[in-house]
PDB file as gemmi writes it, atoms N, CA and C in Angstrom:
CRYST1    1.000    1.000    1.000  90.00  90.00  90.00 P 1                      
ATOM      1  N   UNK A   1     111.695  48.921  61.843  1.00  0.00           N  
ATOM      2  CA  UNK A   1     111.689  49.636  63.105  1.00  0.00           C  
ATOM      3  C   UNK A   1     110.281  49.769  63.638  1.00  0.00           C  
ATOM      4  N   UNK A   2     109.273  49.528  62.574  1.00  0.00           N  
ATOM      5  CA  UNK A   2     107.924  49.658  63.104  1.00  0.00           C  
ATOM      6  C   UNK A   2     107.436  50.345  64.011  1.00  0.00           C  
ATOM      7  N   UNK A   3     107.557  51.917  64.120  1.00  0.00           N  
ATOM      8  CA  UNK A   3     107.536  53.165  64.812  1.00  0.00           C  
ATOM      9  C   UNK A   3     108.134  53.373  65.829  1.00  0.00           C  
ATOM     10  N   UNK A   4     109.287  52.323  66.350  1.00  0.00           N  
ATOM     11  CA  UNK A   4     110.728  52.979  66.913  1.00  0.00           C  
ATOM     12  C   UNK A   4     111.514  53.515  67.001  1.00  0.00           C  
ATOM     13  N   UNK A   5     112.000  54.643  67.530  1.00  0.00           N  
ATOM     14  CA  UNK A   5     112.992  55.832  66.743  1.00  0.00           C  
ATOM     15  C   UNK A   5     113.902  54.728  66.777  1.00  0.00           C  
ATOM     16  N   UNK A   6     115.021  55.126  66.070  1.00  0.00           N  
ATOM     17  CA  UNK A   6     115.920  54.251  65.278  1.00  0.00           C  
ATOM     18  C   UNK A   6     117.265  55.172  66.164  1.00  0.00           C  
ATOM     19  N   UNK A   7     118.143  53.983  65.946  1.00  0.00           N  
ATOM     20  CA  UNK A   7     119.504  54.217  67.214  1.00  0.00           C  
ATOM     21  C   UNK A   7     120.072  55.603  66.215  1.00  0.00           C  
ATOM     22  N   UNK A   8     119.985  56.314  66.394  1.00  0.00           N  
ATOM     23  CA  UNK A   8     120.713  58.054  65.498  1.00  0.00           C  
ATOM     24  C   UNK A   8     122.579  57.373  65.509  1.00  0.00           C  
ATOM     25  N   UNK A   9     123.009  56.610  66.580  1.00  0.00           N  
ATOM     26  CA  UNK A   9     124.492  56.885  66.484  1.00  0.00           C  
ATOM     27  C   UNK A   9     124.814  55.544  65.706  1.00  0.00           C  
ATOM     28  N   UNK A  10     123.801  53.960  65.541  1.00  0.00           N  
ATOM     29  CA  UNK A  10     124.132  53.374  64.455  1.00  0.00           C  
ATOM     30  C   UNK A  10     124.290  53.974  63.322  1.00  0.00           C  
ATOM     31  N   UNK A  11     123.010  54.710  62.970  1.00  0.00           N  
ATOM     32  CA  UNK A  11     122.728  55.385  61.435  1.00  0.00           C  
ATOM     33  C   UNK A  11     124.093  56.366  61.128  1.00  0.00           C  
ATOM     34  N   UNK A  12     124.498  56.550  62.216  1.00  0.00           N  
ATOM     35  CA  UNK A  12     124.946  57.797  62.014  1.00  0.00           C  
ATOM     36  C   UNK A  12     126.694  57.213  61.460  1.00  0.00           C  
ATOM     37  N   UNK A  13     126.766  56.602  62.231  1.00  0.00           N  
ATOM     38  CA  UNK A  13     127.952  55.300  62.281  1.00  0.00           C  
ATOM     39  C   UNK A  13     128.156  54.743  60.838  1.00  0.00           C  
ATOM     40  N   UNK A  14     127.350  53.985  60.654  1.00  0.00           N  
ATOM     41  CA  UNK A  14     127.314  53.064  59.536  1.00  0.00           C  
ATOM     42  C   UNK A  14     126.301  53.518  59.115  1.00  0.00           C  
ATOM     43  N   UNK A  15     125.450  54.616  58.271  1.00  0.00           N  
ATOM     44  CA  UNK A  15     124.431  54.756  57.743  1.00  0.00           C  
ATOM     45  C   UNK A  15     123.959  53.258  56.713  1.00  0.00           C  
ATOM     46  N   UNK A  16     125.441  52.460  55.900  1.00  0.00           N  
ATOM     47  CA  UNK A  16     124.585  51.754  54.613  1.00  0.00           C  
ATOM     48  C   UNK A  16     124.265  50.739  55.425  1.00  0.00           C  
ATOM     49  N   UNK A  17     124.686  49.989  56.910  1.00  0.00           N  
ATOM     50  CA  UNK A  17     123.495  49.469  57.568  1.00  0.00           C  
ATOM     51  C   UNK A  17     122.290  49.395  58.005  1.00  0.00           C  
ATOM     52  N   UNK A  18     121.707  51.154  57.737  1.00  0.00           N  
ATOM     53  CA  UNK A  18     120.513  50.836  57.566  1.00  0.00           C  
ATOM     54  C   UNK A  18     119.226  49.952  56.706  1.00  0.00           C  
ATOM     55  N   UNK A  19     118.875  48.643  57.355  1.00  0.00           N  
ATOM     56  CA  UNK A  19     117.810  48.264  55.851  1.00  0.00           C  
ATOM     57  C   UNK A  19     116.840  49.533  55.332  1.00  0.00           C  
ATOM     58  N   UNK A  20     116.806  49.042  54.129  1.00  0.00           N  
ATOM     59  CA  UNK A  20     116.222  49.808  53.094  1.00  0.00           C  
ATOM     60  C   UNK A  20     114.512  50.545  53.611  1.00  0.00           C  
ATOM     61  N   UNK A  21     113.532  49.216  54.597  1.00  0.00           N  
ATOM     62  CA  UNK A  21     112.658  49.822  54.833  1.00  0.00           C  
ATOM     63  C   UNK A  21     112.360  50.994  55.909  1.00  0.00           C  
ATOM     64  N   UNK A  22     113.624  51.049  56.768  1.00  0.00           N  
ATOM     65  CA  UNK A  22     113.968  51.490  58.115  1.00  0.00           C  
ATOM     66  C   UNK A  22     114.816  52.769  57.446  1.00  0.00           C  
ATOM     67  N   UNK A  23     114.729  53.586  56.274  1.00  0.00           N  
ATOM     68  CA  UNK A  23     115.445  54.309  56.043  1.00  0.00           C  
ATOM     69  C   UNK A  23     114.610  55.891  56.193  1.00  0.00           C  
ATOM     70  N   UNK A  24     113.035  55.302  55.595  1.00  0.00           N  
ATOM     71  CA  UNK A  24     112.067  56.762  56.232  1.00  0.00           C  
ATOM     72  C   UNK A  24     112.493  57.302  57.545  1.00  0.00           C  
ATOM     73  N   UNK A  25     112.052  56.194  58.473  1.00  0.00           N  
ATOM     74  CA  UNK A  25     112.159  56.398  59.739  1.00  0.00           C  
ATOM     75  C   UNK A  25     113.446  56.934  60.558  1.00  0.00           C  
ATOM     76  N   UNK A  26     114.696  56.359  59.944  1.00  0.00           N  
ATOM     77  CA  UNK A  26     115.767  57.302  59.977  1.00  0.00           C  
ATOM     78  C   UNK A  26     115.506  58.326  59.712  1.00  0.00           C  
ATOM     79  N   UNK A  27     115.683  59.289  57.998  1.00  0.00           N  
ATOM     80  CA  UNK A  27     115.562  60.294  57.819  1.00  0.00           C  
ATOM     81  C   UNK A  27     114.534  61.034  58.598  1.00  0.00           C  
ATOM     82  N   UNK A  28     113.165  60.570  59.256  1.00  0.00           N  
ATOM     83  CA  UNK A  28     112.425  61.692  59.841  1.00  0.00           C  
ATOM     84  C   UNK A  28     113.315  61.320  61.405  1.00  0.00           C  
ATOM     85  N   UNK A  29     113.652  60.888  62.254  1.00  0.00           N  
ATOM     86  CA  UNK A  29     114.254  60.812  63.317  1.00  0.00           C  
ATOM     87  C   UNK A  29     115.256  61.866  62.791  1.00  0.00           C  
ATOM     88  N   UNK A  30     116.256  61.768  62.153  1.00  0.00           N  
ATOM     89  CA  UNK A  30     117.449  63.097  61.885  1.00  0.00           C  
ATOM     90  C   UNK A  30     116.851  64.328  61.745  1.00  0.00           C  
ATOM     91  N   UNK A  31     115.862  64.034  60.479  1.00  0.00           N  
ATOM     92  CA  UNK A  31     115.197  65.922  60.318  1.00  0.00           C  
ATOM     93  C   UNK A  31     114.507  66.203  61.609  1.00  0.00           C  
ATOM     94  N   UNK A  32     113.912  65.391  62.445  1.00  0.00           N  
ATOM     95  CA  UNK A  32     113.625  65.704  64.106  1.00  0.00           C  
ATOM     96  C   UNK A  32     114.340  66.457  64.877  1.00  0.00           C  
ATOM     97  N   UNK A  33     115.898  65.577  64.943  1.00  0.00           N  
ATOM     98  CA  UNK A  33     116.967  66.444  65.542  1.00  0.00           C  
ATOM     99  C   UNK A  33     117.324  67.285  65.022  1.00  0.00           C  
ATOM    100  N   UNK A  34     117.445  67.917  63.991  1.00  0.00           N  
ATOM    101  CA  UNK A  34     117.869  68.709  63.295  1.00  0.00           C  
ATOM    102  C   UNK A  34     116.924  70.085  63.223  1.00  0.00           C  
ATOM    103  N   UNK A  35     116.094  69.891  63.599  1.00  0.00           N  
ATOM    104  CA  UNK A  35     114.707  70.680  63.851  1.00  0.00           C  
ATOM    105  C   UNK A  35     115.230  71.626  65.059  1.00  0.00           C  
ATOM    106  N   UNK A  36     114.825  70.306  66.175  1.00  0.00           N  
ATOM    107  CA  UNK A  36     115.224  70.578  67.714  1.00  0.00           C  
ATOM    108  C   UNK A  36     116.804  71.911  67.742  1.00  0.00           C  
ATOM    109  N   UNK A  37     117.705  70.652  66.689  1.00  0.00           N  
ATOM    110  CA  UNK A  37     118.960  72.018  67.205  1.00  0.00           C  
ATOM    111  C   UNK A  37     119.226  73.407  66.660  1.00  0.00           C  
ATOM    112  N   UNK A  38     118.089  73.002  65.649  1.00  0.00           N  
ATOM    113  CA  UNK A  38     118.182  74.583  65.032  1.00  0.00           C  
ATOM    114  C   UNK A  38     117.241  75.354  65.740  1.00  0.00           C  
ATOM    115  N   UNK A  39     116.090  74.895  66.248  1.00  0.00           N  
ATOM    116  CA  UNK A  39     115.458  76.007  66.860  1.00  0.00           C  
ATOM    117  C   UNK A  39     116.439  76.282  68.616  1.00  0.00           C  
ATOM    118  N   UNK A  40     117.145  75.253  68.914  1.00  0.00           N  
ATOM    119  CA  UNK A  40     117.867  75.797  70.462  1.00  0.00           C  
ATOM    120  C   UNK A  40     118.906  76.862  69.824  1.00  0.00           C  
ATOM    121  N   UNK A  41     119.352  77.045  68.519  1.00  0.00           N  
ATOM    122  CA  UNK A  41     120.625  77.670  67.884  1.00  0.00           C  
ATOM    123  C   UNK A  41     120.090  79.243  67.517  1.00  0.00           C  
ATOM    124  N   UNK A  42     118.928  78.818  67.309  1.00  0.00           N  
ATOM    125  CA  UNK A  42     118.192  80.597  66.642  1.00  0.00           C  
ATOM    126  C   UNK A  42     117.462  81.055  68.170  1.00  0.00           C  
ATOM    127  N   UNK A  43     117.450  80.285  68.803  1.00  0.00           N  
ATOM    128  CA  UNK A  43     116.093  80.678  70.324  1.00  0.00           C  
ATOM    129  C   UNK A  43     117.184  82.229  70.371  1.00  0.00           C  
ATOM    130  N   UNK A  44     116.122  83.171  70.883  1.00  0.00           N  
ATOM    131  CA  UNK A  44     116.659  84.467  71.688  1.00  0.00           C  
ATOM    132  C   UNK A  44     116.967  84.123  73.077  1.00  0.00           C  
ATOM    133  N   UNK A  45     117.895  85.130  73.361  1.00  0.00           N  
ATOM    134  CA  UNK A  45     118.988  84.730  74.674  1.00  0.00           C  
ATOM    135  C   UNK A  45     118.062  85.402  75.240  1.00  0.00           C  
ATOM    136  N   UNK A  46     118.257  85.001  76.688  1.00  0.00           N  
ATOM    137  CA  UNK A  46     117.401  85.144  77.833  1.00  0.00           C  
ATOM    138  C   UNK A  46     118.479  85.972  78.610  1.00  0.00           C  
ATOM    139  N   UNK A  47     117.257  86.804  78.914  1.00  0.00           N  
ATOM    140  CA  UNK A  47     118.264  88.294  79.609  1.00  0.00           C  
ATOM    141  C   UNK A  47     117.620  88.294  80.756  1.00  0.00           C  
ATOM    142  N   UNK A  48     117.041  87.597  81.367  1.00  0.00           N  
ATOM    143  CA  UNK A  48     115.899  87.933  82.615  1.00  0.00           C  
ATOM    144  C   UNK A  48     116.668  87.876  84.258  1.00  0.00           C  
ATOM    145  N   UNK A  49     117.579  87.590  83.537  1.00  0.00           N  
ATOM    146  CA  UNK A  49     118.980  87.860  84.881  1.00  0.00           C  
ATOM    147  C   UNK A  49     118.653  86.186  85.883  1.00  0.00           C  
ATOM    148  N   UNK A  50     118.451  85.096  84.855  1.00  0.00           N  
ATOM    149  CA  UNK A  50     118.504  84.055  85.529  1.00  0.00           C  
ATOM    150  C   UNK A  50     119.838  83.474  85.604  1.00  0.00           C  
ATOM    151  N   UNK A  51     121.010  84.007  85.448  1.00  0.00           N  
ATOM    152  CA  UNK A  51     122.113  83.882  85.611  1.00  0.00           C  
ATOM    153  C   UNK A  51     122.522  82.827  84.656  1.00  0.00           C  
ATOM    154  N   UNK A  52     121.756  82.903  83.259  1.00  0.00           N  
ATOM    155  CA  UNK A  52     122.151  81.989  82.060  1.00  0.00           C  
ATOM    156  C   UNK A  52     122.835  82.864  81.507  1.00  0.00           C  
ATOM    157  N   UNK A  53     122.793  83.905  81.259  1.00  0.00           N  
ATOM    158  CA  UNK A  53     123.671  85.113  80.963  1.00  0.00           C  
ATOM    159  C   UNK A  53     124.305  86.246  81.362  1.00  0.00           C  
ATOM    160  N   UNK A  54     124.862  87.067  81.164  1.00  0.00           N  
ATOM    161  CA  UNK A  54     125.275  88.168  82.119  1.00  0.00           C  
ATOM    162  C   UNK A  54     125.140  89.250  80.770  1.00  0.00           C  
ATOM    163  N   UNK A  55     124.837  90.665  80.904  1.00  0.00           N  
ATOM    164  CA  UNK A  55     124.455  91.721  79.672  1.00  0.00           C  
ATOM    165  C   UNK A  55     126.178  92.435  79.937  1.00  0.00           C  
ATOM    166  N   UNK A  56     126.481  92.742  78.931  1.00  0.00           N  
ATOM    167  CA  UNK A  56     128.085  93.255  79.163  1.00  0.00           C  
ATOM    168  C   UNK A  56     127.846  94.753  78.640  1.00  0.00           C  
ATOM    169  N   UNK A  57     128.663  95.321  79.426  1.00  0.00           N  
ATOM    170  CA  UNK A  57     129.166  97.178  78.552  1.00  0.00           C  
ATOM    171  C   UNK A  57     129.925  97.171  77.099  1.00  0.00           C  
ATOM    172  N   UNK A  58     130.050  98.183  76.737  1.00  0.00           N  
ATOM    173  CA  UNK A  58     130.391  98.451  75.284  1.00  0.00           C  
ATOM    174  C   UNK A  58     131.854  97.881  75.220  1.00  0.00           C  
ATOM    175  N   UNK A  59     132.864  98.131  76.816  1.00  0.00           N  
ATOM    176  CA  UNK A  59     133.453  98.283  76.556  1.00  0.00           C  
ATOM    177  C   UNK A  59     134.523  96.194  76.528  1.00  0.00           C  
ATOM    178  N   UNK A  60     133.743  95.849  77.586  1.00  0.00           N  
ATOM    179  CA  UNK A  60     133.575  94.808  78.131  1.00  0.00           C  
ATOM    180  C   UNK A  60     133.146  93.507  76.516  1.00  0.00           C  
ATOM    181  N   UNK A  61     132.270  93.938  76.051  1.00  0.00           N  
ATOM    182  CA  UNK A  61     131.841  93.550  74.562  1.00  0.00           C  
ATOM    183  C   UNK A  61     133.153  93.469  73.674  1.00  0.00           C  
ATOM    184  N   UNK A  62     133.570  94.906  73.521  1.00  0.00           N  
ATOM    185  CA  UNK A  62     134.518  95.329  72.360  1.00  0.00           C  
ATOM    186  C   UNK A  62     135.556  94.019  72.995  1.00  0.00           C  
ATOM    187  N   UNK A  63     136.313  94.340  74.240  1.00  0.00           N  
ATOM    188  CA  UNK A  63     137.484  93.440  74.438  1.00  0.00           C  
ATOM    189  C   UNK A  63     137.332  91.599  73.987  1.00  0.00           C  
ATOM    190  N   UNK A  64     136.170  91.397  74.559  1.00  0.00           N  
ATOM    191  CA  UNK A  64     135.672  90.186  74.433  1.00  0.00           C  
ATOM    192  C   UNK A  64     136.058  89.475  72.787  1.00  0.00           C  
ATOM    193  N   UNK A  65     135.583  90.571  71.920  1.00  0.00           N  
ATOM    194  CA  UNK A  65     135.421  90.332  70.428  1.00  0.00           C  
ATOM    195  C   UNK A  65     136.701  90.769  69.834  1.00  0.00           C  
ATOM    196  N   UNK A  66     137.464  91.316  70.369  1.00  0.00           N  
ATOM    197  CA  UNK A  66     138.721  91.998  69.876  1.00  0.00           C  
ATOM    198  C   UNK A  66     138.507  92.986  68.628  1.00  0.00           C  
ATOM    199  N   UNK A  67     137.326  94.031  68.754  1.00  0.00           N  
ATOM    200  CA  UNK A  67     137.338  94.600  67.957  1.00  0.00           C  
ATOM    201  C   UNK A  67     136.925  96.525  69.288  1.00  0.00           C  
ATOM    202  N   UNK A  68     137.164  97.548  68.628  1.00  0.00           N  
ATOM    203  CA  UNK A  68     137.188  99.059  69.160  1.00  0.00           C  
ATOM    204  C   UNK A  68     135.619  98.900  69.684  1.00  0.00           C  
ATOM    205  N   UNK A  69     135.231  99.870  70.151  1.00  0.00           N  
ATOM    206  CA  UNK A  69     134.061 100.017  70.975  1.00  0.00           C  
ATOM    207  C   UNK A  69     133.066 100.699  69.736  1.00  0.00           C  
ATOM    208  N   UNK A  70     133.891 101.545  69.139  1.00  0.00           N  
ATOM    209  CA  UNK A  70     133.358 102.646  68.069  1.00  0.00           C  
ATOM    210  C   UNK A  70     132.671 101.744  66.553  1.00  0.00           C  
ATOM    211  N   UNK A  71     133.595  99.984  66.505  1.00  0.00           N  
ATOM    212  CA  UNK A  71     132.965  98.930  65.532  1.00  0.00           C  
ATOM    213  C   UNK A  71     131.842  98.442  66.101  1.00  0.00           C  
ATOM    214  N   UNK A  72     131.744  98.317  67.125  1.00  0.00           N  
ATOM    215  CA  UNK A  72     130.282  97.646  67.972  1.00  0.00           C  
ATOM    216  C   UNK A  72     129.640  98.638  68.051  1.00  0.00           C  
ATOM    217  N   UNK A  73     129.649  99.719  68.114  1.00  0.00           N  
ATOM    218  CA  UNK A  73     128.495 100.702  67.759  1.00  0.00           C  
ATOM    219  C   UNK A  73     127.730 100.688  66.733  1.00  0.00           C  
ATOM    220  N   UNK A  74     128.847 101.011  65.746  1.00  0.00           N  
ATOM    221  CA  UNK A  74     128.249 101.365  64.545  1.00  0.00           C  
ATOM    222  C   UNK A  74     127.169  99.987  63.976  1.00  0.00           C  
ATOM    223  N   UNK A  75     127.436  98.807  64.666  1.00  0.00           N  
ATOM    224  CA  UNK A  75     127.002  97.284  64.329  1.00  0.00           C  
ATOM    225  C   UNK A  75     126.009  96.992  65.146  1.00  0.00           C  
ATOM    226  N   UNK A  76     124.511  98.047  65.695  1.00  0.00           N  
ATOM    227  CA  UNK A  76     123.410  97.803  66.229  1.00  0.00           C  
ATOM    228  C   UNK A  76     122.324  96.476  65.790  1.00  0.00           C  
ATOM    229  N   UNK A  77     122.873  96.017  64.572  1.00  0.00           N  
ATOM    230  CA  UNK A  77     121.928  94.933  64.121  1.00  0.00           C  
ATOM    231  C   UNK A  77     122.624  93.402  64.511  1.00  0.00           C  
ATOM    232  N   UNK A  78     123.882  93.300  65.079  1.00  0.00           N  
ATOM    233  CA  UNK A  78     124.305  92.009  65.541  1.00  0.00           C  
ATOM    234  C   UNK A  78     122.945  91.715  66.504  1.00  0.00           C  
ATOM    235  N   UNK A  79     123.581  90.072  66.680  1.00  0.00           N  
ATOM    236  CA  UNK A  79     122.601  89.463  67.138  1.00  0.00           C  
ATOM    237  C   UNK A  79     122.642  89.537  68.758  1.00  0.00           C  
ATOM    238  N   UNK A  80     123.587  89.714  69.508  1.00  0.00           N  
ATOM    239  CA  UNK A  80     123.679  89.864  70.604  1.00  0.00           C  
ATOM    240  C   UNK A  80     123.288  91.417  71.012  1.00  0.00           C  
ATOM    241  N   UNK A  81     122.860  91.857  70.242  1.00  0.00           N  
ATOM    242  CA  UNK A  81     122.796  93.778  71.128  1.00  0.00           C  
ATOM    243  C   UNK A  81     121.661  93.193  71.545  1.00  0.00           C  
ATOM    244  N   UNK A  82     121.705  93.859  72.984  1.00  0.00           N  
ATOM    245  CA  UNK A  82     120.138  93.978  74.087  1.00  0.00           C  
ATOM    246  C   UNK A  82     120.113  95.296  74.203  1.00  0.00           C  
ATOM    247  N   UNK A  83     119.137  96.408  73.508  1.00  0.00           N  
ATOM    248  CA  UNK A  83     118.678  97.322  74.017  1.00  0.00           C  
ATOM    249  C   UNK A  83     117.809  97.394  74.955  1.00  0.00           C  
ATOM    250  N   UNK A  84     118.247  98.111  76.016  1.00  0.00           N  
ATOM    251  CA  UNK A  84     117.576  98.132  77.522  1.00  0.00           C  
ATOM    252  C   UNK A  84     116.588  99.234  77.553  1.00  0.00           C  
ATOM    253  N   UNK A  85     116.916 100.115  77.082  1.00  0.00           N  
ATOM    254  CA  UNK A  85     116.300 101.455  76.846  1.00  0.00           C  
ATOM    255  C   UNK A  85     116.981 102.270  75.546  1.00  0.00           C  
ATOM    256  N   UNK A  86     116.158 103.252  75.446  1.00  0.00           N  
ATOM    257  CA  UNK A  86     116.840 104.704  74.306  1.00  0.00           C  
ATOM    258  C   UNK A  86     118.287 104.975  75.109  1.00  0.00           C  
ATOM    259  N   UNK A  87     119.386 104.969  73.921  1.00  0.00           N  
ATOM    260  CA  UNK A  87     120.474 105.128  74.064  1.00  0.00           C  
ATOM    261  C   UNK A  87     121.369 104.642  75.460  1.00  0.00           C  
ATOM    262  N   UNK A  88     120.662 102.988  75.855  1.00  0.00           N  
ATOM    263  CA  UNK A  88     121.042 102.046  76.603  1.00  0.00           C  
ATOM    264  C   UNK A  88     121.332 100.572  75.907  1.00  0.00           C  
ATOM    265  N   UNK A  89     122.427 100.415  75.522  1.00  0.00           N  
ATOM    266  CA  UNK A  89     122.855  99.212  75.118  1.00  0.00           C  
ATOM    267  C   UNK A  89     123.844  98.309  75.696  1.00  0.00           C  
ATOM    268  N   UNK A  90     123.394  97.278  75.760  1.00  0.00           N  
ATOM    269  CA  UNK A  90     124.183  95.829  76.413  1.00  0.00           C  
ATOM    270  C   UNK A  90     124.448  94.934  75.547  1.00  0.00           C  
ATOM    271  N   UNK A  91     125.196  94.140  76.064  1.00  0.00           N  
ATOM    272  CA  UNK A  91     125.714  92.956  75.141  1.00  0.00           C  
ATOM    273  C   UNK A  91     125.759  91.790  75.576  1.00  0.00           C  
ATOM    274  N   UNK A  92     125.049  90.246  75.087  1.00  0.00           N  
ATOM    275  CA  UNK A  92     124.768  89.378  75.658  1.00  0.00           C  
ATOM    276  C   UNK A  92     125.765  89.122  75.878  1.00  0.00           C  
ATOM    277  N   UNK A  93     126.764  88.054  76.657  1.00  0.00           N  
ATOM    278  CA  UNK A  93     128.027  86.882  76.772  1.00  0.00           C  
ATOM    279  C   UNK A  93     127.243  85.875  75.848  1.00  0.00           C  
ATOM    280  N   UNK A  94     126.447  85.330  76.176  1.00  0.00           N  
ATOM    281  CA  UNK A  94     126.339  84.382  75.711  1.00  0.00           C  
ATOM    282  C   UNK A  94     126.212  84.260  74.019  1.00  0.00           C  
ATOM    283  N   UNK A  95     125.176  85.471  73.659  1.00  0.00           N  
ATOM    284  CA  UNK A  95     125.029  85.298  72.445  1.00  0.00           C  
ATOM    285  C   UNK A  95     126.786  85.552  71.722  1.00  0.00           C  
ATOM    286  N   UNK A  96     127.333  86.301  72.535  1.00  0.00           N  
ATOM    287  CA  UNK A  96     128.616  86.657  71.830  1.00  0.00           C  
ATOM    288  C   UNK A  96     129.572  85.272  71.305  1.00  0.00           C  
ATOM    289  N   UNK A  97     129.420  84.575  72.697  1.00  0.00           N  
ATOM    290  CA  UNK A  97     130.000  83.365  72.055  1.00  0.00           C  
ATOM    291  C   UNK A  97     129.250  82.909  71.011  1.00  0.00           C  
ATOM    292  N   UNK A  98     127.850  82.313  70.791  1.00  0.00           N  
ATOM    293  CA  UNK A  98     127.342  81.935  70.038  1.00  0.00           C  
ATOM    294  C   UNK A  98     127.784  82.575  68.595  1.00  0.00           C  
ATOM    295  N   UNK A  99     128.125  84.069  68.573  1.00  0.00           N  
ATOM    296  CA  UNK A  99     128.218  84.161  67.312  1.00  0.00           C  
ATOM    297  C   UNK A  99     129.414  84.543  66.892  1.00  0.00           C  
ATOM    298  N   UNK A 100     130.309  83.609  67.729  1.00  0.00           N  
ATOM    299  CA  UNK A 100     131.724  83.890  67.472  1.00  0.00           C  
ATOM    300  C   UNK A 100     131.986  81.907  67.010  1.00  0.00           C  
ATOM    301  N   UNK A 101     130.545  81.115  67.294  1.00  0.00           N  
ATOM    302  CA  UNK A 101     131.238  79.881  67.236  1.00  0.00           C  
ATOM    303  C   UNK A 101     130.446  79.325  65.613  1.00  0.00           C  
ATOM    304  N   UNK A 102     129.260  80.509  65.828  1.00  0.00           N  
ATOM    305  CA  UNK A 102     128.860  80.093  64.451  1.00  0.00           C  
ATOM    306  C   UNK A 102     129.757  80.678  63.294  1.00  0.00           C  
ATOM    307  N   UNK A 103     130.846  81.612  63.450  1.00  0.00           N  
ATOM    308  CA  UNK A 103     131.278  82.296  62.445  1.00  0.00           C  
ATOM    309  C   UNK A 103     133.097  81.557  62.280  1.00  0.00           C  
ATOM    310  N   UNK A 104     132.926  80.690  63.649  1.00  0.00           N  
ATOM    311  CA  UNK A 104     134.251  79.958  63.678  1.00  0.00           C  
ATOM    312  C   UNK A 104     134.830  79.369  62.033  1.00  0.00           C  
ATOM    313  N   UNK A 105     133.584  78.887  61.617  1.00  0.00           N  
ATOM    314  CA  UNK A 105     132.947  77.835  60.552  1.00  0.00           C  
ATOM    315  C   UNK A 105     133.308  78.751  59.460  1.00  0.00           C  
ATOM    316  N   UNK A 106     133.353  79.567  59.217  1.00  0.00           N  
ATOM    317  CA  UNK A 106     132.950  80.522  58.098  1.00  0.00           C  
ATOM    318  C   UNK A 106     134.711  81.271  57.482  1.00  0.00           C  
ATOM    319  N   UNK A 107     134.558  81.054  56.179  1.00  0.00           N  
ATOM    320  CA  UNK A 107     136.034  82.067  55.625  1.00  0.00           C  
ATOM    321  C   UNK A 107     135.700  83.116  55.467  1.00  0.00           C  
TER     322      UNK A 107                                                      
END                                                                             
């Protein structure tokens, strides 16, 4: 490949077509992407009201997640709480999905 990123959906396809010398260059091209999607997967949600998200009420949250208002309370360390102020709390949409799709995965 002689410092060409290498086609990701051959490798990915048929990995034992990769030749043997073209196999570095694979593996750092994957740990590349793999880099990239983990840091877009951990990035903090953007609340700046650019209309990538919308901040939801307690109550608006609870329905969303199908759980009481009084379980999302007590659960201030999820990843979606936006505290706005002292005893002002919101709830991302977005992160909510996010951590309803990372937990999709999970028994």
């Amino acid at each position: 490949m002689s410092g060409q990123r290498p086609d990701l959906a051959a490798v990915v396809g048929d990995p034992n077509s990769v030749p043997v010398a073209d196999i570095p260059d694979a593996l750092g091209e994957l740990e590349r992407l793999k880099a990239t999607l983990w840091a877009r997967l951990t990035a903090p949600v953007s609340t700046n009201g650019s209309g990538d998200d919308r901040l939801l009420t307690v109550d608006q949250a609870a329905e969303r997640l199908g759980v009481t208002r009084d379980w999302l309370r007590r659960r201030p360390h999820l990843p979606f709480v936006v505290k706005l102020s002292e005893g002002v709390v919101r709830y991302s949409a977005r992160g909510i999905d996010r951590h309803i799709t990372t937990r999709a995965g999970r028994t």
